[in-house]
N, C-alpha and C positions, 0 to 999 in steps of 0.2 A: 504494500500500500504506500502509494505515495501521502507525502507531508503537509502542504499547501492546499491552505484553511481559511475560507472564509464565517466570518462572522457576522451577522447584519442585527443593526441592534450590541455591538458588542462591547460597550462601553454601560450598557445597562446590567442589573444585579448579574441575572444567569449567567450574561456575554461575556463578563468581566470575570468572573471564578470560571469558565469555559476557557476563555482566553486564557489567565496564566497558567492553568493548568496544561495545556496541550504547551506550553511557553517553554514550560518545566520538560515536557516531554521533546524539547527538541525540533515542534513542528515549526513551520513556517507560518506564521496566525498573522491574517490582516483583518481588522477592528473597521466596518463601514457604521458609523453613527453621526446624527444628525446634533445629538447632545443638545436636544431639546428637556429631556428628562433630568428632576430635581436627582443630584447626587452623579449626573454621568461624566463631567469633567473632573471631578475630586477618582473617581473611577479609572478616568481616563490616564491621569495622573500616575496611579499606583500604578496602571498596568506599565507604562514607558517604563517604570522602574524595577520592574520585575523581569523585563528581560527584550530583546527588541520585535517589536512591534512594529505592523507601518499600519497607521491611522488611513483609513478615507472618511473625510470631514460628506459626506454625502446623504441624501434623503433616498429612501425604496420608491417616492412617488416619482422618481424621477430617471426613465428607462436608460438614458445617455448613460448617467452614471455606473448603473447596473451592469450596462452591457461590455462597460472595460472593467467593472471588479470583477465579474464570472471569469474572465480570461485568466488560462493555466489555474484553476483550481481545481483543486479534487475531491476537496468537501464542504461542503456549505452548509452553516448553523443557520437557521432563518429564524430570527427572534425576535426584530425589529416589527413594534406594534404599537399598536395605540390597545392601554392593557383595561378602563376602566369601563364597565356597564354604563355609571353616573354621566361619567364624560360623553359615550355614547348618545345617549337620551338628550342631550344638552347640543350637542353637535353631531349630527347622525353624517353628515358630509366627510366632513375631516374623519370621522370612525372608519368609514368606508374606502375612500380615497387610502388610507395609510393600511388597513388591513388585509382589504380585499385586491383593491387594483394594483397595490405595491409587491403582495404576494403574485399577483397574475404578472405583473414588469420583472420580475425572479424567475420567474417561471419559463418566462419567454426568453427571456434572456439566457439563458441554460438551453432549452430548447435549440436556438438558432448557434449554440456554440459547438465547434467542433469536439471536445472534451465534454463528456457529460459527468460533471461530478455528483457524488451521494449530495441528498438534501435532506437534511433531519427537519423538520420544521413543529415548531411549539406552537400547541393550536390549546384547547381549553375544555375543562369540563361543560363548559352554559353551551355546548350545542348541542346535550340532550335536556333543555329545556327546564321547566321549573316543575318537573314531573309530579303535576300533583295528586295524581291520583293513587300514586303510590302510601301503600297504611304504613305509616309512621307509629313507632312504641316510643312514649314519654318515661322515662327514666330518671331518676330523683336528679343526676346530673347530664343529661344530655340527651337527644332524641336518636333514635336506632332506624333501619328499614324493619318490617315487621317479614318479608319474605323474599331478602334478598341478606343471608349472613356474611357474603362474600363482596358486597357493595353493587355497583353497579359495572356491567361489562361494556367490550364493544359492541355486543348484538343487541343493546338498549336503540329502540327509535331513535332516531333524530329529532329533533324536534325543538327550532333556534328562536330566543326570546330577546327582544332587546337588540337596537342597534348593532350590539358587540356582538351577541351570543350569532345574530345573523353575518354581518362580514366575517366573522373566525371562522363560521361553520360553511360559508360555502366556500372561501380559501384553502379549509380543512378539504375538502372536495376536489377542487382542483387541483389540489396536491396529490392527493390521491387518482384523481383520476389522468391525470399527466404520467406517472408509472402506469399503467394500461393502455392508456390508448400512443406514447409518446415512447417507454419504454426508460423512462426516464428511473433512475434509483431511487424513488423519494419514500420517506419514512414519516409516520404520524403518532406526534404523543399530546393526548388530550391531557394535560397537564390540570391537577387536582390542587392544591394549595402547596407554594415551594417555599421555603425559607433560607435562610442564612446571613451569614456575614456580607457587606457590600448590597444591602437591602435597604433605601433608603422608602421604609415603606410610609403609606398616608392612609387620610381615615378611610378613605374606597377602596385602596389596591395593597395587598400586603401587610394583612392586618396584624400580624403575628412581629413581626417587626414594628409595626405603628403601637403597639402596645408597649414592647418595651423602650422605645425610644422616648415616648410622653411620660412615661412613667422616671424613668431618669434625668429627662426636661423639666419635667413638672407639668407637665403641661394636660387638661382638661381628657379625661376620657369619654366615651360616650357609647353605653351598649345599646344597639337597637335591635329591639323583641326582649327575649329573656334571657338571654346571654346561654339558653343550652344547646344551640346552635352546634351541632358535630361536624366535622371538615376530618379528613386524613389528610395529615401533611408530612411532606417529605423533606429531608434538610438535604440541602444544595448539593454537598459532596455525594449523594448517593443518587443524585440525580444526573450532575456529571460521568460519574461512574458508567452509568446508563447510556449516556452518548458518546462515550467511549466504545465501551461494551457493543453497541449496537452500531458502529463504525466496523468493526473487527468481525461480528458476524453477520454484513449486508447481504449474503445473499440468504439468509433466512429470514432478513427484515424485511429487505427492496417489496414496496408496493403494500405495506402494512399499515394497520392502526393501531395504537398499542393506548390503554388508559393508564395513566404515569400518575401516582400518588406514593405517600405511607399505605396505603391497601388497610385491612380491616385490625392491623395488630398495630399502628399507628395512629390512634384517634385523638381529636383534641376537642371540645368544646369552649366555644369562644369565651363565658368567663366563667360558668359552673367551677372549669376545672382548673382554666388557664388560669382565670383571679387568682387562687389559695398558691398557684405554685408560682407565681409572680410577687408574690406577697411573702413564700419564701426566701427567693433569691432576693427579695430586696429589703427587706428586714421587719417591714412595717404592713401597717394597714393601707390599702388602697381606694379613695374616694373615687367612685364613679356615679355618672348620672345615667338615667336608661331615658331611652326614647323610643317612638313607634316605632313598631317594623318597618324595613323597606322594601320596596313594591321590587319580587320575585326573589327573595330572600329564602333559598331552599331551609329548611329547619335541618337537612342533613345531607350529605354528599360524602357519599364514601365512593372509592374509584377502587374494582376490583383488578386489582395485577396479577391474576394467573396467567394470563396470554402471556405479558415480557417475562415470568418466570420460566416457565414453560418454553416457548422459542429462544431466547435469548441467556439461559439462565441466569435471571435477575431478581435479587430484590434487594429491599432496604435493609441497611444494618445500623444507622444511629438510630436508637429508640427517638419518643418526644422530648422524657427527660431530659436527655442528655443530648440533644441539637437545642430546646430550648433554654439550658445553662451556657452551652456556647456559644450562643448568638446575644443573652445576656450580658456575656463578661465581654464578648466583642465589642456591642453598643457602651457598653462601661467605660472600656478602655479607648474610644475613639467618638467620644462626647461632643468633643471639640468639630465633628466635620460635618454634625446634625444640626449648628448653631448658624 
Protein backbone atom coordinates (compact mmCIF):
# COMPACT_ATOMS: atom_id res chain seq x y z
CA UNK A 1 0.00 0.00 0.00
CA UNK A 2 1.20 3.19 -0.93
CA UNK A 3 1.52 6.24 1.64
CA UNK A 4 -0.14 9.54 0.36
CA UNK A 5 -3.05 10.70 2.21
CA UNK A 6 -5.40 12.93 1.98
CA UNK A 7 -7.57 14.57 4.53
CA UNK A 8 -10.49 16.96 3.97
CA UNK A 9 -11.78 18.43 6.96
CA UNK A 10 -8.22 17.63 8.48
CA UNK A 11 -7.48 20.21 10.70
CA UNK A 12 -10.83 19.51 12.59
CA UNK A 13 -11.02 17.01 15.88
CA UNK A 14 -11.03 13.60 13.95
CA UNK A 15 -8.77 15.12 10.96
CA UNK A 16 -6.37 16.34 13.26
CA UNK A 17 -5.69 13.00 15.68
CA UNK A 18 -6.04 11.05 11.97
CA UNK A 19 -3.55 13.38 10.62
CA UNK A 20 -0.70 12.97 13.38
CA UNK A 21 -1.38 9.72 13.72
CA UNK A 22 -0.77 8.27 10.07
CA UNK A 23 2.22 11.41 10.74
CA UNK A 24 3.78 9.11 13.37
CA UNK A 25 3.29 6.26 10.91
CA UNK A 26 5.42 7.68 8.31
CA UNK A 27 2.70 8.56 5.62
CA UNK A 28 2.68 11.32 3.48
CA UNK A 29 -0.65 13.31 5.07
CA UNK A 30 -1.95 16.46 3.27
CA UNK A 31 -4.48 18.41 5.68
CA UNK A 32 -7.25 20.32 2.92
CA UNK A 33 -9.36 22.66 5.53
CA UNK A 34 -11.02 25.78 5.17
CA UNK A 35 -10.48 26.58 9.11
CA UNK A 36 -13.67 27.88 9.28
CA UNK A 37 -14.34 25.68 12.49
CA UNK A 38 -13.88 27.16 16.38
CA UNK A 39 -10.43 25.27 17.57
CA UNK A 40 -9.07 24.35 13.77
CA UNK A 41 -6.17 26.75 13.52
CA UNK A 42 -4.95 26.03 17.24
CA UNK A 43 -5.34 22.24 15.59
CA UNK A 44 -3.76 23.32 12.73
CA UNK A 45 -0.89 24.55 14.61
CA UNK A 46 -0.17 21.38 16.75
CA UNK A 47 -0.31 19.27 13.76
CA UNK A 48 2.84 21.52 11.78
CA UNK A 49 4.49 20.40 14.99
CA UNK A 50 4.02 17.03 15.06
CA UNK A 51 5.66 16.39 12.00
CA UNK A 52 5.55 17.74 8.24
CA UNK A 53 2.51 18.21 6.95
CA UNK A 54 1.42 20.28 3.64
CA UNK A 55 -1.75 22.30 4.41
CA UNK A 56 -4.25 23.12 1.52
CA UNK A 57 -5.94 26.27 2.80
CA UNK A 58 -9.19 25.02 0.43
CA UNK A 59 -13.05 24.71 0.72
CA UNK A 60 -14.98 20.84 -0.69
CA UNK A 61 -17.54 23.44 -2.37
CA UNK A 62 -15.17 24.37 -4.43
CA UNK A 63 -14.34 21.52 -7.58
CA UNK A 64 -10.93 23.41 -8.82
CA UNK A 65 -9.44 22.86 -5.78
CA UNK A 66 -10.42 19.31 -5.32
CA UNK A 67 -9.52 18.36 -8.54
CA UNK A 68 -5.56 19.15 -7.96
CA UNK A 69 -5.80 17.76 -4.11
CA UNK A 70 -7.09 14.16 -5.40
CA UNK A 71 -3.98 14.02 -7.61
CA UNK A 72 -1.28 11.13 -6.71
CA UNK A 73 -3.39 10.15 -3.62
CA UNK A 74 -4.12 6.91 -2.48
CA UNK A 75 -6.24 7.51 0.25
CA UNK A 76 -8.73 9.95 1.10
CA UNK A 77 -10.32 10.68 4.73
CA UNK A 78 -13.54 12.63 3.72
CA UNK A 79 -14.54 14.41 6.85
CA UNK A 80 -14.94 17.96 5.95
CA UNK A 81 -18.61 18.97 6.96
CA UNK A 82 -20.99 21.14 8.03
CA UNK A 83 -21.59 18.73 11.50
CA UNK A 84 -24.68 20.54 13.34
CA UNK A 85 -28.62 19.50 12.98
CA UNK A 86 -29.25 23.37 14.67
CA UNK A 87 -27.12 24.94 12.18
CA UNK A 88 -28.96 22.99 9.49
CA UNK A 89 -32.41 24.16 10.35
CA UNK A 90 -31.07 27.64 10.45
CA UNK A 91 -29.35 27.52 7.02
CA UNK A 92 -30.58 24.56 5.05
CA UNK A 93 -28.36 26.02 1.83
CA UNK A 94 -24.93 26.24 3.23
CA UNK A 95 -25.84 22.53 5.04
CA UNK A 96 -26.36 21.37 1.75
CA UNK A 97 -23.83 23.05 -0.48
CA UNK A 98 -20.96 21.82 2.04
CA UNK A 99 -22.24 18.31 2.79
CA UNK A 100 -23.95 17.01 -0.07
CA UNK A 101 -22.47 18.89 -3.34
CA UNK A 102 -18.84 19.14 -1.63
CA UNK A 103 -19.07 15.24 -1.16
CA UNK A 104 -20.45 14.91 -4.88
CA UNK A 105 -17.20 17.70 -6.07
CA UNK A 106 -14.95 14.55 -4.17
CA UNK A 107 -16.44 12.24 -5.77
CA UNK A 108 -16.08 13.47 -9.02
CA UNK A 109 -13.08 14.48 -8.67
CA UNK A 110 -11.74 10.86 -7.85
CA UNK A 111 -13.98 9.66 -10.59
CA UNK A 112 -12.25 11.65 -13.51
CA UNK A 113 -8.75 10.80 -11.90
CA UNK A 114 -6.40 8.40 -13.24
CA UNK A 115 -5.49 6.95 -9.75
CA UNK A 116 -8.56 5.96 -7.99
CA UNK A 117 -7.79 6.18 -4.27
CA UNK A 118 -9.61 4.27 -1.20
CA UNK A 119 -12.29 6.89 0.21
CA UNK A 120 -13.27 6.36 3.87
CA UNK A 121 -15.99 8.93 4.35
CA UNK A 122 -17.71 9.92 7.96
CA UNK A 123 -21.29 10.01 7.39
CA UNK A 124 -23.70 9.98 10.71
CA UNK A 125 -26.03 8.12 12.77
CA UNK A 126 -29.41 10.82 11.96
CA UNK A 127 -29.96 9.10 8.52
CA UNK A 128 -31.89 6.41 10.13
CA UNK A 129 -34.18 9.13 11.34
CA UNK A 130 -35.65 9.89 14.70
CA UNK A 131 -37.11 6.35 14.74
CA UNK A 132 -39.97 6.70 16.62
CA UNK A 133 -41.73 4.18 16.66
CA UNK A 134 -39.31 2.16 18.20
CA UNK A 135 -40.43 0.89 22.21
CA UNK A 136 -38.01 2.40 24.36
CA UNK A 137 -37.58 0.87 28.29
CA UNK A 138 -37.04 3.90 30.93
CA UNK A 139 -34.48 2.97 33.38
CA UNK A 140 -33.81 4.64 36.65
CA UNK A 141 -30.69 6.09 34.69
CA UNK A 142 -31.05 6.14 31.11
CA UNK A 143 -33.50 4.88 28.36
CA UNK A 144 -32.73 1.37 26.55
CA UNK A 145 -34.38 -0.11 22.95
CA UNK A 146 -36.80 -2.47 24.31
CA UNK A 147 -36.14 -5.02 21.16
CA UNK A 148 -33.05 -4.21 19.74
CA UNK A 149 -30.15 -5.58 22.67
CA UNK A 150 -27.54 -5.02 20.17
CA UNK A 151 -28.53 -1.34 19.09
CA UNK A 152 -29.33 -0.49 15.81
CA UNK A 153 -27.62 -2.18 12.54
CA UNK A 154 -27.02 -1.23 8.84
CA UNK A 155 -30.35 -3.05 7.63
CA UNK A 156 -32.34 -0.26 9.80
CA UNK A 157 -34.49 1.85 7.04
CA UNK A 158 -33.28 4.87 6.03
CA UNK A 159 -35.17 7.35 6.85
CA UNK A 160 -33.27 11.34 6.85
CA UNK A 161 -34.74 14.03 9.37
CA UNK A 162 -33.55 17.54 9.21
CA UNK A 163 -31.51 19.41 6.84
CA UNK A 164 -28.32 17.46 8.19
CA UNK A 165 -29.72 14.01 8.66
CA UNK A 166 -30.84 14.72 4.64
CA UNK A 167 -27.59 16.02 2.94
CA UNK A 168 -25.26 13.39 5.03
CA UNK A 169 -27.72 10.68 4.07
CA UNK A 170 -27.85 11.17 0.59
CA UNK A 171 -23.86 11.93 0.32
CA UNK A 172 -23.99 8.79 2.41
CA UNK A 173 -25.54 7.33 -0.93
CA UNK A 174 -23.45 8.58 -3.27
CA UNK A 175 -20.75 7.31 -1.65
CA UNK A 176 -21.90 4.22 -1.69
CA UNK A 177 -23.23 4.08 -4.77
CA UNK A 178 -20.03 5.42 -6.73
CA UNK A 179 -18.39 1.85 -5.49
CA UNK A 180 -21.03 0.04 -7.71
CA UNK A 181 -21.83 1.77 -10.26
CA UNK A 182 -18.04 3.63 -10.80
CA UNK A 183 -16.16 0.84 -9.16
CA UNK A 184 -14.66 3.35 -7.05
CA UNK A 185 -13.13 1.85 -3.34
CA UNK A 186 -15.21 3.87 -1.09
CA UNK A 187 -16.19 2.91 2.45
CA UNK A 188 -19.04 4.19 4.92
CA UNK A 189 -19.06 4.65 8.63
CA UNK A 190 -22.39 6.08 10.11
CA UNK A 191 -20.47 7.53 12.82
CA UNK A 192 -22.49 7.38 16.46
CA UNK A 193 -21.03 9.90 19.19
CA UNK A 194 -16.98 10.29 18.93
CA UNK A 195 -14.93 12.00 21.41
CA UNK A 196 -11.49 12.81 22.59
CA UNK A 197 -8.75 15.03 22.89
CA UNK A 198 -8.59 18.10 20.15
CA UNK A 199 -12.46 18.22 20.48
CA UNK A 200 -13.33 21.77 20.72
CA UNK A 201 -16.99 20.75 21.39
CA UNK A 202 -20.29 23.35 21.61
CA UNK A 203 -23.65 23.09 23.04
CA UNK A 204 -25.07 21.31 19.42
CA UNK A 205 -22.06 19.37 18.37
CA UNK A 206 -19.93 17.29 20.67
CA UNK A 207 -21.58 17.27 23.77
CA UNK A 208 -19.25 15.10 25.62
CA UNK A 209 -16.42 17.44 25.26
CA UNK A 210 -18.81 20.79 25.65
CA UNK A 211 -19.48 19.30 29.02
CA UNK A 212 -16.22 19.01 30.28
CA UNK A 213 -14.81 22.05 28.91
CA UNK A 214 -17.95 24.50 30.63
CA UNK A 215 -17.56 22.63 33.55
CA UNK A 216 -13.65 23.71 33.82
CA UNK A 217 -14.63 27.22 32.32
CA UNK A 218 -17.35 27.64 34.58
CA UNK A 219 -19.38 28.29 32.28
CA UNK A 220 -23.44 27.64 32.24
CA UNK A 221 -24.70 24.08 31.42
CA UNK A 222 -27.87 23.21 30.03
CA UNK A 223 -29.77 19.72 29.87
CA UNK A 224 -32.41 19.45 27.49
CA UNK A 225 -35.33 16.66 28.36
CA UNK A 226 -34.07 14.67 31.36
CA UNK A 227 -30.64 14.23 30.90
CA UNK A 228 -31.39 10.05 30.44
CA UNK A 229 -30.75 10.41 27.04
CA UNK A 230 -28.32 7.07 26.15
CA UNK A 231 -25.69 7.67 23.14
CA UNK A 232 -22.79 4.93 22.77
CA UNK A 233 -19.67 6.64 22.33
CA UNK A 234 -16.48 5.99 21.11
CA UNK A 235 -13.02 7.63 22.09
CA UNK A 236 -11.12 8.97 19.10
CA UNK A 237 -8.14 6.56 19.35
CA UNK A 238 -10.23 3.42 18.77
CA UNK A 239 -11.84 5.17 16.20
CA UNK A 240 -8.73 5.97 14.30
CA UNK A 241 -7.63 2.44 14.95
CA UNK A 242 -10.77 1.60 12.75
CA UNK A 243 -9.50 3.78 9.63
CA UNK A 244 -6.55 2.35 9.95
CA UNK A 245 -7.66 -1.09 10.32
CA UNK A 246 -10.15 -0.66 7.40
CA UNK A 247 -7.38 0.87 5.02
CA UNK A 248 -5.32 -2.60 5.49
CA UNK A 249 -8.35 -4.71 4.93
CA UNK A 250 -10.07 -2.60 1.61
CA UNK A 251 -10.88 -5.36 -0.08
CA UNK A 252 -13.30 -6.70 2.48
CA UNK A 253 -14.55 -3.18 3.09
CA UNK A 254 -14.59 -1.58 -0.61
CA UNK A 255 -18.25 -0.73 -1.33
CA UNK A 256 -19.57 -1.15 2.52
CA UNK A 257 -21.55 0.47 5.40
CA UNK A 258 -20.31 -0.16 8.55
CA UNK A 259 -22.38 1.71 11.86
CA UNK A 260 -19.17 3.10 13.94
CA UNK A 261 -19.91 3.80 17.74
CA UNK A 262 -18.96 2.25 21.56
CA UNK A 263 -21.65 -0.42 20.34
CA UNK A 264 -23.98 -1.64 23.36
CA UNK A 265 -20.87 -2.33 26.05
CA UNK A 266 -20.04 1.41 25.75
CA UNK A 267 -23.16 3.45 26.95
CA UNK A 268 -23.38 6.98 28.21
CA UNK A 269 -26.37 8.95 29.40
CA UNK A 270 -26.20 12.51 28.91
CA UNK A 271 -26.36 13.42 32.73
CA UNK A 272 -28.06 10.59 34.62
CA UNK A 273 -24.64 9.19 34.43
CA UNK A 274 -22.21 11.52 32.98
CA UNK A 275 -23.20 14.36 36.00
CA UNK A 276 -22.03 11.92 39.07
CA UNK A 277 -18.91 10.82 37.11
CA UNK A 278 -18.08 14.55 36.16
CA UNK A 279 -18.61 15.54 39.56
CA UNK A 280 -16.16 12.90 40.33
CA UNK A 281 -13.35 13.98 38.22
CA UNK A 282 -13.93 17.37 39.36
CA UNK A 283 -14.32 17.21 42.93
CA UNK A 284 -17.60 19.06 43.45
CA UNK A 285 -21.17 19.42 42.82
CA UNK A 286 -22.24 20.46 39.43
CA UNK A 287 -25.10 23.29 38.81
CA UNK A 288 -27.01 22.67 35.87
CA UNK A 289 -30.30 24.05 34.57
CA UNK A 290 -32.79 21.79 32.35
CA UNK A 291 -34.68 22.99 29.42
CA UNK A 292 -37.38 21.47 26.81
CA UNK A 293 -36.41 18.97 24.60
CA UNK A 294 -35.24 19.46 21.31
CA UNK A 295 -37.22 18.89 18.30
CA UNK A 296 -35.81 15.11 17.02
CA UNK A 297 -33.85 14.49 20.12
CA UNK A 298 -33.64 10.46 19.80
CA UNK A 299 -34.13 9.43 23.91
CA UNK A 300 -31.51 6.66 22.68
CA UNK A 301 -29.08 5.70 19.80
CA UNK A 302 -27.20 2.88 20.25
CA UNK A 303 -25.13 1.87 16.82
CA UNK A 304 -24.80 -1.90 16.63
CA UNK A 305 -20.92 -2.81 15.45
CA UNK A 306 -21.11 -6.44 14.78
CA UNK A 307 -20.63 -5.91 11.00
CA UNK A 308 -16.89 -3.91 11.56
CA UNK A 309 -16.39 -6.78 14.18
CA UNK A 310 -17.05 -9.38 12.09
CA UNK A 311 -15.58 -8.00 8.43
CA UNK A 312 -12.99 -6.08 9.75
CA UNK A 313 -12.20 -7.55 13.17
CA UNK A 314 -12.84 -4.54 15.01
CA UNK A 315 -13.84 -3.17 18.14
CA UNK A 316 -13.58 -0.65 20.83
CA UNK A 317 -11.11 -1.12 23.71
CA UNK A 318 -11.12 2.24 25.92
CA UNK A 319 -14.04 1.79 28.12
CA UNK A 320 -16.32 5.26 28.82
CA UNK A 321 -14.50 5.53 32.14
CA UNK A 322 -11.49 5.74 31.11
CA UNK A 323 -11.72 7.86 27.44
CA UNK A 324 -13.83 10.19 29.64
CA UNK A 325 -10.93 10.72 32.41
CA UNK A 326 -8.66 11.23 29.54
CA UNK A 327 -10.32 13.71 27.76
CA UNK A 328 -10.90 15.30 31.29
CA UNK A 329 -7.28 15.62 32.36
CA UNK A 330 -6.67 16.63 28.59
CA UNK A 331 -9.22 19.77 28.68
CA UNK A 332 -7.60 20.21 32.21
CA UNK A 333 -4.40 20.50 31.00
CA UNK A 334 -4.91 22.67 27.95
CA UNK A 335 -7.46 25.37 29.58
CA UNK A 336 -5.61 27.94 28.01
CA UNK A 337 -6.73 27.09 24.17
CA UNK A 338 -10.74 26.83 25.15
CA UNK A 339 -10.37 30.69 26.20
Amino acid sequence: MNNRLLITGGAGFIGSNLAAYFLKKKYRVAVLDNLSRQGSRVNLDWLKGTGSVEFINGDIRQPEILNKAVRGRDIIFHLAGQVAVTTSVEDPRTDFDINMAGTFNLLEAVRKNKIKPIIIYASTNKVYGGMENLKIIEKKDGYLYADYPNGISEEFNLDFHSPYGCSKGAADQYMHDYSRIYDLPTVVFRQSCIYGPRQFGVEDQGWVAWFIIAVLLGKPITIYGDGKQVRDILYITDLVRLFETTVRKIDRARGKVFNVGGGSKNLLSVWSKFGPMLEDLYGKKIKVKYDNWRPGDQKVYISDIRKAEKTLGWKPEVSVEEGVGKLYRWVKNNKDIFI
